[in-house]
mmCIF file of the N, C-alpha and C atoms, coordinates in Angstrom:
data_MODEL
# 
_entry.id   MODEL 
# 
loop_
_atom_site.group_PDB 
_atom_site.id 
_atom_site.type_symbol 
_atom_site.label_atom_id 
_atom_site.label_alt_id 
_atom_site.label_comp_id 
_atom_site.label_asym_id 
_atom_site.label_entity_id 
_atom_site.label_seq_id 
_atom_site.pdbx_PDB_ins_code 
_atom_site.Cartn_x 
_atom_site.Cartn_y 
_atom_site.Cartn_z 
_atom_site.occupancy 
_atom_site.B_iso_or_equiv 
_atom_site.pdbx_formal_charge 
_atom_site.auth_seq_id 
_atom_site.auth_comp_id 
_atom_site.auth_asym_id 
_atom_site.auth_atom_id 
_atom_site.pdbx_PDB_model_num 
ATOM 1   N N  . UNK A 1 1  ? 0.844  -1.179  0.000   1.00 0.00 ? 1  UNK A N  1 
ATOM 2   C CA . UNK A 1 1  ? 0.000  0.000   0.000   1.00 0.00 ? 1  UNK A CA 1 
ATOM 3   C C  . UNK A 1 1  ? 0.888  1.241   0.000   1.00 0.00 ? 1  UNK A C  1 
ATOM 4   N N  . UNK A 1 2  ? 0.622  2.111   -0.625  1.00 0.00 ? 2  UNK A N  1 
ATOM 5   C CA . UNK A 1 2  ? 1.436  3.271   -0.916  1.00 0.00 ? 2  UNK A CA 1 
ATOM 6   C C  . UNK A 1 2  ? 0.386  4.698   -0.325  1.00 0.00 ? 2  UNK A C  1 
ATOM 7   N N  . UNK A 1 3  ? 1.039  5.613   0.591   1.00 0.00 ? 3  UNK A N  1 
ATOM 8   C CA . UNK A 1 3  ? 0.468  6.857   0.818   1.00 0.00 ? 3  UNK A CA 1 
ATOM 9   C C  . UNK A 1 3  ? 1.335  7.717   0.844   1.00 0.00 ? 3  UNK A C  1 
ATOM 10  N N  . UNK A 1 4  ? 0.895  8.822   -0.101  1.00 0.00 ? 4  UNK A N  1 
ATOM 11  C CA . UNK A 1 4  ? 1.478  10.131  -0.147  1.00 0.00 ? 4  UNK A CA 1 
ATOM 12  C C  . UNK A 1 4  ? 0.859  11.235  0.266   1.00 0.00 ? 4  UNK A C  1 
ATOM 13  N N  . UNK A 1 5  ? 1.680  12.492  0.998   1.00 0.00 ? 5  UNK A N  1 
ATOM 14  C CA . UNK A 1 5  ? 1.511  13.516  1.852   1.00 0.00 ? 5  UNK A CA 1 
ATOM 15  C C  . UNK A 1 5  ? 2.102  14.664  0.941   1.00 0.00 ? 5  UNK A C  1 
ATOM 16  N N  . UNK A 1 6  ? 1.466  15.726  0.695   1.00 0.00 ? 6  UNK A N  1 
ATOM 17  C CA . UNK A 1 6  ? 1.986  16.653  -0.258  1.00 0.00 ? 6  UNK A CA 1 
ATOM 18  C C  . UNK A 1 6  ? 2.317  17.688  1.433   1.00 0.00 ? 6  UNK A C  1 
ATOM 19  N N  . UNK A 1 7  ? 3.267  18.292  1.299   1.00 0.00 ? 7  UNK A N  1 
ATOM 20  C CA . UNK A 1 7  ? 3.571  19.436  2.251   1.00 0.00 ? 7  UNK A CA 1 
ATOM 21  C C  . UNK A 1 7  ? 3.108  20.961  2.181   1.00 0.00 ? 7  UNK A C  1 
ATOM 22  N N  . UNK A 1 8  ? 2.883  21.374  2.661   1.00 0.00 ? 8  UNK A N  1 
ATOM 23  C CA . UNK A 1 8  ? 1.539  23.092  2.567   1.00 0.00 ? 8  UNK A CA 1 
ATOM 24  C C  . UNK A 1 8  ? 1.412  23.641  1.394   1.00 0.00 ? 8  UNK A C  1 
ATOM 25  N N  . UNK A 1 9  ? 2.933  23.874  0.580   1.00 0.00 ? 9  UNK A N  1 
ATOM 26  C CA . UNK A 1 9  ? 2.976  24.969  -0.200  1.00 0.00 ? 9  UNK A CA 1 
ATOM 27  C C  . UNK A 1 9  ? 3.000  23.606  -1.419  1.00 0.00 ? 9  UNK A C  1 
ATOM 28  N N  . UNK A 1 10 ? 2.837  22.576  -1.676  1.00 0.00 ? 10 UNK A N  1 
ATOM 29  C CA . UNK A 1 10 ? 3.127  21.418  -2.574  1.00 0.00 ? 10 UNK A CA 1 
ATOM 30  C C  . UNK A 1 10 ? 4.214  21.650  -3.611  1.00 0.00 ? 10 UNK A C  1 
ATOM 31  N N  . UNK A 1 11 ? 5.318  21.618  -2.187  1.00 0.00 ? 11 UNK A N  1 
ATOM 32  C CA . UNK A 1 11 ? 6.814  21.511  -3.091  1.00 0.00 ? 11 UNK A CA 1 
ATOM 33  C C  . UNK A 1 11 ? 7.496  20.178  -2.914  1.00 0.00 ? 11 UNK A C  1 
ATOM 34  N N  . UNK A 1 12 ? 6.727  19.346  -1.899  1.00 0.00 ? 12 UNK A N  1 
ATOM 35  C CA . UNK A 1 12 ? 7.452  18.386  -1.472  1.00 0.00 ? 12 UNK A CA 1 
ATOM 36  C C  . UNK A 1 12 ? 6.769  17.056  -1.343  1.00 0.00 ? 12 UNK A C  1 
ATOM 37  N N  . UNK A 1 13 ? 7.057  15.972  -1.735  1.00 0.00 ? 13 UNK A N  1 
ATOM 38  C CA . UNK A 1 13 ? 5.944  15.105  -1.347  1.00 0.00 ? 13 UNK A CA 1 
ATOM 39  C C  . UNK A 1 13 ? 6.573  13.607  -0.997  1.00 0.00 ? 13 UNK A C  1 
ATOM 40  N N  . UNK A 1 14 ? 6.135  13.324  0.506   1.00 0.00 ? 14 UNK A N  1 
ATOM 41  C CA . UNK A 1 14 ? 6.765  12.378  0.832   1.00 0.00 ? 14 UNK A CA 1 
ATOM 42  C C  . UNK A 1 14 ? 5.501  10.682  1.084   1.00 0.00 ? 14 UNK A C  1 
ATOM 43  N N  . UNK A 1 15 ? 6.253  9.982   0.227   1.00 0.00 ? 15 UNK A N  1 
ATOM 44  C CA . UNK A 1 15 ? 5.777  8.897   -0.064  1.00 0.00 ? 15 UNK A CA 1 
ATOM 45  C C  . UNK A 1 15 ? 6.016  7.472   0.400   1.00 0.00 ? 15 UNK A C  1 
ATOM 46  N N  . UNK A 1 16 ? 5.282  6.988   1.645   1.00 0.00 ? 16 UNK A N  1 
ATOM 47  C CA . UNK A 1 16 ? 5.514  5.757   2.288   1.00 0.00 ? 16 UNK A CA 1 
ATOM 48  C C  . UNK A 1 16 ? 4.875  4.724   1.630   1.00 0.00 ? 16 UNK A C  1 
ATOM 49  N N  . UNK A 1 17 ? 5.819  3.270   1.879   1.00 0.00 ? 17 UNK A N  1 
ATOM 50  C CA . UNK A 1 17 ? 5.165  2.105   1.523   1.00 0.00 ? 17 UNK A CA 1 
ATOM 51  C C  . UNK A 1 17 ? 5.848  1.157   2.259   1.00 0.00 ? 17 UNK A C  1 
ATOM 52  N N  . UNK A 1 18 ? 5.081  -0.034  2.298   1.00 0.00 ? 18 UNK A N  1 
ATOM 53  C CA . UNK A 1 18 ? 5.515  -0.586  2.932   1.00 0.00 ? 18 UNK A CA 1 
ATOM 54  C C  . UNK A 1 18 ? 6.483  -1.904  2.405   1.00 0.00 ? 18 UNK A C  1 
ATOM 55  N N  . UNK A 1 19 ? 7.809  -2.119  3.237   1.00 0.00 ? 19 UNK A N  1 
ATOM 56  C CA . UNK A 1 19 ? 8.673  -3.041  2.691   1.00 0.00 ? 19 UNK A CA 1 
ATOM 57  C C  . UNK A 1 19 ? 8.290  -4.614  2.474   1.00 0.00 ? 19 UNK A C  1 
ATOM 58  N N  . UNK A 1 20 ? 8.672  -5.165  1.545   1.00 0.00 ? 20 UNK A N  1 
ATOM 59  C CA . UNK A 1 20 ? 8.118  -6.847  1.591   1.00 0.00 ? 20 UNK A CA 1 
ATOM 60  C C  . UNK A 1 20 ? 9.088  -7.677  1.473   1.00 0.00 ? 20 UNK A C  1 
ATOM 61  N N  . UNK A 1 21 ? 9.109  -8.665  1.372   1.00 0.00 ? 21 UNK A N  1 
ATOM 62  C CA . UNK A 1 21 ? 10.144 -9.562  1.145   1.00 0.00 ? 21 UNK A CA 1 
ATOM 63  C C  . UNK A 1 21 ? 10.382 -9.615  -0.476  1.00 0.00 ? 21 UNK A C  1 
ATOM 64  N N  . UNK A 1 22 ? 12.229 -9.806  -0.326  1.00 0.00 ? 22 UNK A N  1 
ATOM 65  C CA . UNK A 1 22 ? 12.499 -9.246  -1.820  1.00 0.00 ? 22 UNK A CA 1 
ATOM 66  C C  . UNK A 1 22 ? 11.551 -10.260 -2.773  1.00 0.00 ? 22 UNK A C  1 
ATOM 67  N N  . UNK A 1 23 ? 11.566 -10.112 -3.644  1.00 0.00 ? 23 UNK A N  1 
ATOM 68  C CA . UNK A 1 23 ? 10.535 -10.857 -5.075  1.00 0.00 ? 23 UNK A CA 1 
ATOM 69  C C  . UNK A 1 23 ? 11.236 -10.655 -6.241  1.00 0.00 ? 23 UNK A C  1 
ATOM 70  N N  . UNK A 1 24 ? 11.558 -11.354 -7.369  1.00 0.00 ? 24 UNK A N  1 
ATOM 71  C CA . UNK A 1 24 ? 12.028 -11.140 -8.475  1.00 0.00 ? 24 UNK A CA 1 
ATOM 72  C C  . UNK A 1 24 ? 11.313 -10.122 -9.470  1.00 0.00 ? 24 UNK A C  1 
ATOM 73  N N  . UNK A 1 25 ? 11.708 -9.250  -10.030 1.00 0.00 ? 25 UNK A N  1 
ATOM 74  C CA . UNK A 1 25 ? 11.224 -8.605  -11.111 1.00 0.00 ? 25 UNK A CA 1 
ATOM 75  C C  . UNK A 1 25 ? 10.636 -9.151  -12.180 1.00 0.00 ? 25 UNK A C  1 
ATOM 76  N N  . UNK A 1 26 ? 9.884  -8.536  -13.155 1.00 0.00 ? 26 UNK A N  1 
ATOM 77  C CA . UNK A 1 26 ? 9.422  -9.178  -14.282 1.00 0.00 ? 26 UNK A CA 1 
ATOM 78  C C  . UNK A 1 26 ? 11.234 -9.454  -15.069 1.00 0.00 ? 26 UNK A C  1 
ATOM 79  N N  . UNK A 1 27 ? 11.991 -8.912  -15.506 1.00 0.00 ? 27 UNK A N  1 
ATOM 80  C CA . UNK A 1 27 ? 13.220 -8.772  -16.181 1.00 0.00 ? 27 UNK A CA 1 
ATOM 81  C C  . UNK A 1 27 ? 13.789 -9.714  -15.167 1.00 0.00 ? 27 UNK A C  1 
ATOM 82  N N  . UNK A 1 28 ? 14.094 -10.050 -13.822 1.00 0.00 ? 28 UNK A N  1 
ATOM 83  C CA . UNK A 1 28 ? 14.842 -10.928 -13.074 1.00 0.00 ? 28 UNK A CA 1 
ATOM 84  C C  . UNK A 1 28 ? 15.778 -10.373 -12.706 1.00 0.00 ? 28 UNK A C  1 
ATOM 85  N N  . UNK A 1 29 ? 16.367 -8.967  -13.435 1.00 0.00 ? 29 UNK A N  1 
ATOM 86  C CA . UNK A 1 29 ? 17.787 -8.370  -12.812 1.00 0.00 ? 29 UNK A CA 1 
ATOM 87  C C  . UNK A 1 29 ? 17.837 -7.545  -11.265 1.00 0.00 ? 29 UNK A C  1 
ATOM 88  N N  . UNK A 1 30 ? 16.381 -7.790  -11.294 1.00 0.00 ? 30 UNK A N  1 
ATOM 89  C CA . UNK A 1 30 ? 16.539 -7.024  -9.636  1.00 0.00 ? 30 UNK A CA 1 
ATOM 90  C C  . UNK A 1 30 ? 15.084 -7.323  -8.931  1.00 0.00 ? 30 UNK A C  1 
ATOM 91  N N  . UNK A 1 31 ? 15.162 -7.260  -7.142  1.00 0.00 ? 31 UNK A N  1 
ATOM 92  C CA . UNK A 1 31 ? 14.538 -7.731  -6.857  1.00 0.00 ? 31 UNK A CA 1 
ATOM 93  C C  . UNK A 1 31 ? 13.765 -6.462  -6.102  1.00 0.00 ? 31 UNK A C  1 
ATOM 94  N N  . UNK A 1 32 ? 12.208 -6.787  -6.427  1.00 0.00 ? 32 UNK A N  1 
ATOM 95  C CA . UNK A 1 32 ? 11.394 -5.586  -5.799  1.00 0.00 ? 32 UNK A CA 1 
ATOM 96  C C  . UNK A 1 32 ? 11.074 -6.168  -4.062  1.00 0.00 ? 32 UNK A C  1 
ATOM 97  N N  . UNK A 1 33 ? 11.310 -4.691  -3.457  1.00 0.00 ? 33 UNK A N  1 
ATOM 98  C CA . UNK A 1 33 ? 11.074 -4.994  -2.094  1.00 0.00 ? 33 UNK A CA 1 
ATOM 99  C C  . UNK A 1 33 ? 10.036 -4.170  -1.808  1.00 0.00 ? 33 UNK A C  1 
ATOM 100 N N  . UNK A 1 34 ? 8.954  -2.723  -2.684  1.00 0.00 ? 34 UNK A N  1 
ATOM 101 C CA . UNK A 1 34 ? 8.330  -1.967  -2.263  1.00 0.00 ? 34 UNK A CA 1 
ATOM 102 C C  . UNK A 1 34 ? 7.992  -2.032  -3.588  1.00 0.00 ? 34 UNK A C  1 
ATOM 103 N N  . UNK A 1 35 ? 5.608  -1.557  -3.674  1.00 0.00 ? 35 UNK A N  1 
ATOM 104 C CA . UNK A 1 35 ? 5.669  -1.325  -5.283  1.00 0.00 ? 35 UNK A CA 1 
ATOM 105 C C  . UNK A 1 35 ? 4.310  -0.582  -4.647  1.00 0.00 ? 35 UNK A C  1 
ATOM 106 N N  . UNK A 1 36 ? 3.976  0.341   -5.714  1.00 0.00 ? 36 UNK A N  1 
ATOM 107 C CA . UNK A 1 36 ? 2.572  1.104   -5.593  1.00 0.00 ? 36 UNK A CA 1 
ATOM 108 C C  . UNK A 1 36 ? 2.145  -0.231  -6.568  1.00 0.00 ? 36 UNK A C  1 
ATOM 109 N N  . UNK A 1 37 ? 2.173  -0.967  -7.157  1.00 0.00 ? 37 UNK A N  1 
ATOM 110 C CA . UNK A 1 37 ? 1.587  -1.733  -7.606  1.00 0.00 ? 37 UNK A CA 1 
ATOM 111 C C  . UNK A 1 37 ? 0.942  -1.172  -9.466  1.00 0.00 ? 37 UNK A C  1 
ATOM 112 N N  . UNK A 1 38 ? 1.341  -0.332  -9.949  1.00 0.00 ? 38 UNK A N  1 
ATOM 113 C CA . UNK A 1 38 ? 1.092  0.477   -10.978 1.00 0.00 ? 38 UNK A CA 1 
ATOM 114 C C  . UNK A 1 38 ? 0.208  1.691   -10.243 1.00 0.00 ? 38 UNK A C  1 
ATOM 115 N N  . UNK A 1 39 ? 0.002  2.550   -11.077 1.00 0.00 ? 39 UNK A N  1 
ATOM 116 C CA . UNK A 1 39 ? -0.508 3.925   -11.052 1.00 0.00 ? 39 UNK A CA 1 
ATOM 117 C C  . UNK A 1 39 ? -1.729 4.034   -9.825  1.00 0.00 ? 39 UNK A C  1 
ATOM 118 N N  . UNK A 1 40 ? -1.056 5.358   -9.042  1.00 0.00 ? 40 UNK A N  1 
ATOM 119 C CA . UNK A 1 40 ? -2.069 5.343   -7.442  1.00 0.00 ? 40 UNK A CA 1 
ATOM 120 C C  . UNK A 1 40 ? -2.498 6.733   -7.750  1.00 0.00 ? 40 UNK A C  1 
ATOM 121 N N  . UNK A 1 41 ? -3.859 6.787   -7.666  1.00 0.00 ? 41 UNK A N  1 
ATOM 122 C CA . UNK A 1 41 ? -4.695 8.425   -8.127  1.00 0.00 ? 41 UNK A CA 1 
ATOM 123 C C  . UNK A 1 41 ? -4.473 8.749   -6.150  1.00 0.00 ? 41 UNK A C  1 
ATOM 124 N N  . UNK A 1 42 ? -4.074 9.886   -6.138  1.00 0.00 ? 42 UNK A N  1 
ATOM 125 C CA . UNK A 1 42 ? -3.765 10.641  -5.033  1.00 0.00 ? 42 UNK A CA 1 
ATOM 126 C C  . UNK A 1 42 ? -5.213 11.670  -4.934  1.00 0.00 ? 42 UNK A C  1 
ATOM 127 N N  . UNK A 1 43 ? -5.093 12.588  -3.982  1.00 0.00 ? 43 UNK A N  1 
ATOM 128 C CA . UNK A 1 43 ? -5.814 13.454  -3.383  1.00 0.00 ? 43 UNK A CA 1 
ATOM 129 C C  . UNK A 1 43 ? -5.582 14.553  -3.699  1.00 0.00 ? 43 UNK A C  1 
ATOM 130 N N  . UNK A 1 44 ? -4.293 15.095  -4.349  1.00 0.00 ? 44 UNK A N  1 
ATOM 131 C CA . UNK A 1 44 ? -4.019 16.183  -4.362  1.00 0.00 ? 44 UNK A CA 1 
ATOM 132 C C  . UNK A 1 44 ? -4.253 17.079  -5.672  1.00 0.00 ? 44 UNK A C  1 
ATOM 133 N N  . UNK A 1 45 ? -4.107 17.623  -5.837  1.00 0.00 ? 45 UNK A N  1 
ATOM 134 C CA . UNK A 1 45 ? -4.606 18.852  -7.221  1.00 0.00 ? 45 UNK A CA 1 
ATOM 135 C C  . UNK A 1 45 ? -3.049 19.662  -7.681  1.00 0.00 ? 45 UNK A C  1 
ATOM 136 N N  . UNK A 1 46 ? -3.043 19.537  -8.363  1.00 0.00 ? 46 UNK A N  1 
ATOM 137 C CA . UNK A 1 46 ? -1.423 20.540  -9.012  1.00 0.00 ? 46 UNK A CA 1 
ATOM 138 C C  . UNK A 1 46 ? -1.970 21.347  -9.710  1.00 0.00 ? 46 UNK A C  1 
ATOM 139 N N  . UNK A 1 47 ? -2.036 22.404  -9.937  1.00 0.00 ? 47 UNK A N  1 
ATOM 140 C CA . UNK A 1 47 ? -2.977 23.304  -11.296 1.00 0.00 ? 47 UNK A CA 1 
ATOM 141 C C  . UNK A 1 47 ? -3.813 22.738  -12.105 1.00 0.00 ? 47 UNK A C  1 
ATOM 142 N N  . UNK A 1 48 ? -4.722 22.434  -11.053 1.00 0.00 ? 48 UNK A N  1 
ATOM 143 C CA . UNK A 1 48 ? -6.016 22.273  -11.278 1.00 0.00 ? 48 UNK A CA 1 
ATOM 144 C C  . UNK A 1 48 ? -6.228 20.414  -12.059 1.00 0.00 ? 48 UNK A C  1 
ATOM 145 N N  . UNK A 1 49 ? -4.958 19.782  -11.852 1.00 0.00 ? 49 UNK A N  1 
ATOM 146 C CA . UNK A 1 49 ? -4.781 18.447  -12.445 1.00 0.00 ? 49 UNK A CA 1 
ATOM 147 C C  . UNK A 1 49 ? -4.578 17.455  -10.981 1.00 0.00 ? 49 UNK A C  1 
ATOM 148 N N  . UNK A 1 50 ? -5.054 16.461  -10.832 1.00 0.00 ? 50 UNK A N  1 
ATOM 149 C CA . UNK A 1 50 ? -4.660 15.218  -10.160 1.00 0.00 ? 50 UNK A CA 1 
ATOM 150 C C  . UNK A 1 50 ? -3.499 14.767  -10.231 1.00 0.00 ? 50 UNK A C  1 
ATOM 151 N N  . UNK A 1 51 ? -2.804 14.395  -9.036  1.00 0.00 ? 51 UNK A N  1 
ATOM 152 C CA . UNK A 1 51 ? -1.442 14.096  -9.646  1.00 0.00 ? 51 UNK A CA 1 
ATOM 153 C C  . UNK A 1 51 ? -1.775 12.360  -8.890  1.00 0.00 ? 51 UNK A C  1 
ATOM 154 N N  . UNK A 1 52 ? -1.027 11.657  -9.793  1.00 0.00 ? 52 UNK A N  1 
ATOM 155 C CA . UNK A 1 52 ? -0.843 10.243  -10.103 1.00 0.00 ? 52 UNK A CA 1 
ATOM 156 C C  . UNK A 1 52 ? 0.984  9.474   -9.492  1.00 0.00 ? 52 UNK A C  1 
ATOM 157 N N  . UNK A 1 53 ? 0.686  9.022   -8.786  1.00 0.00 ? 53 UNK A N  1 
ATOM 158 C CA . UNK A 1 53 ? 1.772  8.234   -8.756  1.00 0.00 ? 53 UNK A CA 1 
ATOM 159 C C  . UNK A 1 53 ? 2.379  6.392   -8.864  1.00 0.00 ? 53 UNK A C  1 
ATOM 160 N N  . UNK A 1 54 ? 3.639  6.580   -9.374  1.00 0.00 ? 54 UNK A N  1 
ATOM 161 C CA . UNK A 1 54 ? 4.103  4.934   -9.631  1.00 0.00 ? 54 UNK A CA 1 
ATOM 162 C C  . UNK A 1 54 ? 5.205  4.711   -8.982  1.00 0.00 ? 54 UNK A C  1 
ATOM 163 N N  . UNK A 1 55 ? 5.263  4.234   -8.407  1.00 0.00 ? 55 UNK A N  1 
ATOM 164 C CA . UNK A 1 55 ? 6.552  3.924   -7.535  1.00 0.00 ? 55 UNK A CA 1 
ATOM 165 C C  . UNK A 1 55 ? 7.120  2.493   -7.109  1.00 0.00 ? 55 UNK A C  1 
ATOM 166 N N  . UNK A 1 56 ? 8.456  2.080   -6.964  1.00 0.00 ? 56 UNK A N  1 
ATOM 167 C CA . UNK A 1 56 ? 9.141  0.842   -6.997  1.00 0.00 ? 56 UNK A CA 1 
ATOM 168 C C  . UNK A 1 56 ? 10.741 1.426   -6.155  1.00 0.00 ? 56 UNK A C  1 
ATOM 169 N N  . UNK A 1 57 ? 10.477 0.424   -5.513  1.00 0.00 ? 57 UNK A N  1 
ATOM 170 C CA . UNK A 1 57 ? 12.009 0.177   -4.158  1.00 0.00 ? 57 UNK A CA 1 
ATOM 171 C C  . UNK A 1 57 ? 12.223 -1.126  -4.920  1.00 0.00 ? 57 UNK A C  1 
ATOM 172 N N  . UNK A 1 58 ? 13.729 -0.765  -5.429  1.00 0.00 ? 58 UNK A N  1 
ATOM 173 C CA . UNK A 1 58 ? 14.438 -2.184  -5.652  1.00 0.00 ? 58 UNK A CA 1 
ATOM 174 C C  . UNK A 1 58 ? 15.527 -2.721  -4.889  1.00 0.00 ? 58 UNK A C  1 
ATOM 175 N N  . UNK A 1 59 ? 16.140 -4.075  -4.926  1.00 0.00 ? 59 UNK A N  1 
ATOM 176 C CA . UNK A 1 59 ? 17.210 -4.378  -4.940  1.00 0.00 ? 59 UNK A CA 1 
ATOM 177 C C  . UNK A 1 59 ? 17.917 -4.699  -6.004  1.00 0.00 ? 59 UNK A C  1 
ATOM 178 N N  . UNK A 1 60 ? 19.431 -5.404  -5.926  1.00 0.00 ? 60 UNK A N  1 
ATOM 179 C CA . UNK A 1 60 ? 19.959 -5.572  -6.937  1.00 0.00 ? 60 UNK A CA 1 
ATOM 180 C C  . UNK A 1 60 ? 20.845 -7.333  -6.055  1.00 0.00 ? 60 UNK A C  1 
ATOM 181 N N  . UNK A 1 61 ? 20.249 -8.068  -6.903  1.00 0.00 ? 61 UNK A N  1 
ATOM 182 C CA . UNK A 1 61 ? 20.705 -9.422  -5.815  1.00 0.00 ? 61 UNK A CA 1 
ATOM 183 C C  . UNK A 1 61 ? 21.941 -9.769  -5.619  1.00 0.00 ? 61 UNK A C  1 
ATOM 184 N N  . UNK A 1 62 ? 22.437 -9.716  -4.453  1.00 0.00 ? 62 UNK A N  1 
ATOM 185 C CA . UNK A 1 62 ? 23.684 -10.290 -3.894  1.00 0.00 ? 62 UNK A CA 1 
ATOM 186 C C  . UNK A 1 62 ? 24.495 -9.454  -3.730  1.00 0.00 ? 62 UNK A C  1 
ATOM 187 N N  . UNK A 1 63 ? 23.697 -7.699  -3.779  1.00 0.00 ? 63 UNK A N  1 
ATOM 188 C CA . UNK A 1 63 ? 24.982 -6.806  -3.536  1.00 0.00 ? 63 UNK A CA 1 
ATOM 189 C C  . UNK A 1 63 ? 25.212 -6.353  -4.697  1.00 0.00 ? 63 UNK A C  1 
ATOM 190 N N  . UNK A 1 64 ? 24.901 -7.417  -6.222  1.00 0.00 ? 64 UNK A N  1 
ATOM 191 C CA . UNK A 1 64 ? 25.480 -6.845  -7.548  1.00 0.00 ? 64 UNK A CA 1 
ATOM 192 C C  . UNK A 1 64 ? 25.301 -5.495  -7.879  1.00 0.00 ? 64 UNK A C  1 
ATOM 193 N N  . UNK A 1 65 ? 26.199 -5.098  -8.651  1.00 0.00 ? 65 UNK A N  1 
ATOM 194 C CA . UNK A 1 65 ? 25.745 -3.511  -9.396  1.00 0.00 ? 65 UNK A CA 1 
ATOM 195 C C  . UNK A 1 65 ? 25.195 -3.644  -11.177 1.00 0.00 ? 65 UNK A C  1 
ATOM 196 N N  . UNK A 1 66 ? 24.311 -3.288  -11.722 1.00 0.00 ? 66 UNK A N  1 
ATOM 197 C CA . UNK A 1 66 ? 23.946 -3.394  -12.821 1.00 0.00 ? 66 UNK A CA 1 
ATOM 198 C C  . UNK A 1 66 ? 25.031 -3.362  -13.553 1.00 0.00 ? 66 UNK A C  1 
ATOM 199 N N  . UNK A 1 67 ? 24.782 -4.388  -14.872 1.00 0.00 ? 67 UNK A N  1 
ATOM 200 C CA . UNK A 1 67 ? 25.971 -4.363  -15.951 1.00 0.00 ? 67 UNK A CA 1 
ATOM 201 C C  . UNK A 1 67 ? 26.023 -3.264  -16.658 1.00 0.00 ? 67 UNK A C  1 
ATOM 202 N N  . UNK A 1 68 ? 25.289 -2.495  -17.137 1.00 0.00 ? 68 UNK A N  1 
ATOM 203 C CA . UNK A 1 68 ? 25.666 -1.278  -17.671 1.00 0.00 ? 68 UNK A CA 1 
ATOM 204 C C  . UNK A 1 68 ? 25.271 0.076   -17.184 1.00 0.00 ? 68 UNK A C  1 
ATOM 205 N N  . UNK A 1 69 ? 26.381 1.175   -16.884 1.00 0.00 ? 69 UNK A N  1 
ATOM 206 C CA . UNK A 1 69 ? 26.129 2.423   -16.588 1.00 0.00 ? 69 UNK A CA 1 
ATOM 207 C C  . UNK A 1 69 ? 25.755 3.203   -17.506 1.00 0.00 ? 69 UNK A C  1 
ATOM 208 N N  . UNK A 1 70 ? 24.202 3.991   -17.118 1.00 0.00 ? 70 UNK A N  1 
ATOM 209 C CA . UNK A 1 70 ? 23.542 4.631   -18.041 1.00 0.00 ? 70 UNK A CA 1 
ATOM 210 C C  . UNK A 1 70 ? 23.749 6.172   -17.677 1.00 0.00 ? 70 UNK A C  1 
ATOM 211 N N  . UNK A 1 71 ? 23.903 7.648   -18.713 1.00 0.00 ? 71 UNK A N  1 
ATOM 212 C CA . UNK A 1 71 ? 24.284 8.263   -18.085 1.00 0.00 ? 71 UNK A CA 1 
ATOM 213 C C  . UNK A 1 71 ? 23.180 9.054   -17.469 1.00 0.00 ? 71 UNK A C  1 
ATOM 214 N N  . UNK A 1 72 ? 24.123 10.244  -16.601 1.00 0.00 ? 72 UNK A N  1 
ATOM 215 C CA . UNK A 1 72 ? 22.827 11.038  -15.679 1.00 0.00 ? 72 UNK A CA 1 
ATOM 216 C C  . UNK A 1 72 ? 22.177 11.946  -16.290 1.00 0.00 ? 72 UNK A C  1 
ATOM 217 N N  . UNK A 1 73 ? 20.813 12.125  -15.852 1.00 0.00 ? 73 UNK A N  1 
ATOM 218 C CA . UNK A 1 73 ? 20.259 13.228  -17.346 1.00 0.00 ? 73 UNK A CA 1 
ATOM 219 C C  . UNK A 1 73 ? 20.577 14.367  -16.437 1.00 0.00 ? 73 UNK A C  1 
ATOM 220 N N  . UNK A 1 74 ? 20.610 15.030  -17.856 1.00 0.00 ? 74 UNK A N  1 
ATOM 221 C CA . UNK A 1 74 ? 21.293 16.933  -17.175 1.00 0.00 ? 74 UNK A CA 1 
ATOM 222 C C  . UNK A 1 74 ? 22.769 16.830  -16.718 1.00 0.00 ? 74 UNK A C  1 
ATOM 223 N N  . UNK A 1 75 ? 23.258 15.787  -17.148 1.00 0.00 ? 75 UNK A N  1 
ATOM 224 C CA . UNK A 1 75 ? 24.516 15.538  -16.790 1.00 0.00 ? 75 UNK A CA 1 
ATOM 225 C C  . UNK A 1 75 ? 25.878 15.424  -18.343 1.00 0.00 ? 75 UNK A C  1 
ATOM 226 N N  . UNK A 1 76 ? 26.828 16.026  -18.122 1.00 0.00 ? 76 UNK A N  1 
ATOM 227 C CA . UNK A 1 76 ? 27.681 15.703  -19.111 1.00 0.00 ? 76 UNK A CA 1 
ATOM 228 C C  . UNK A 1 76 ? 28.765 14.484  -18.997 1.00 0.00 ? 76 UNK A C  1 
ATOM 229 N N  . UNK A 1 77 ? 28.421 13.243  -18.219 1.00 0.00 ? 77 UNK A N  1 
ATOM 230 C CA . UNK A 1 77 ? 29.095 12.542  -17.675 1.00 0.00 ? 77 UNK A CA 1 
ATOM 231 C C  . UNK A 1 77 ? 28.872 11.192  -18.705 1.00 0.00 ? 77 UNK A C  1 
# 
């Protein structure tokens, strides 16, 4: 279950869920420990729109680090 709290001025929004035991991904390269489960309609209003959230806590099994580094956006790296 996933709940989100927008903060007064809605600059900030902090989003709890709860942890599970790891589970394999659809892909297998990593293991989900937290999921909104696909798209969660929230409470809140952004200019005059609903805002929607999707969210996923992963692992990566055994400590591994993904085989390929993708770069950072807004980044020249």
């Amino acid at each position: 279950m996933l709940s989100a709290k927008f903060n007064k001025n809605q600059t900030k929004i902090n989003i709890s869920m709860a942890v599970e035991t790891p589970r394999p991904s659809a892909s297998g390269k990593s293991e989900l420990i937290a999921t909104s489960g696909g798209v969660v309609r929230t409470d809140a209003i952004i200019d005059g729109r609903r805002v929607h959230i999707i969210c996923n806590a992963f692992v990566y099994p055994n400590g591994s680090k993904p085989r390929t580094k993708r770069k950072n956006v807004g980044t020249d790296e």
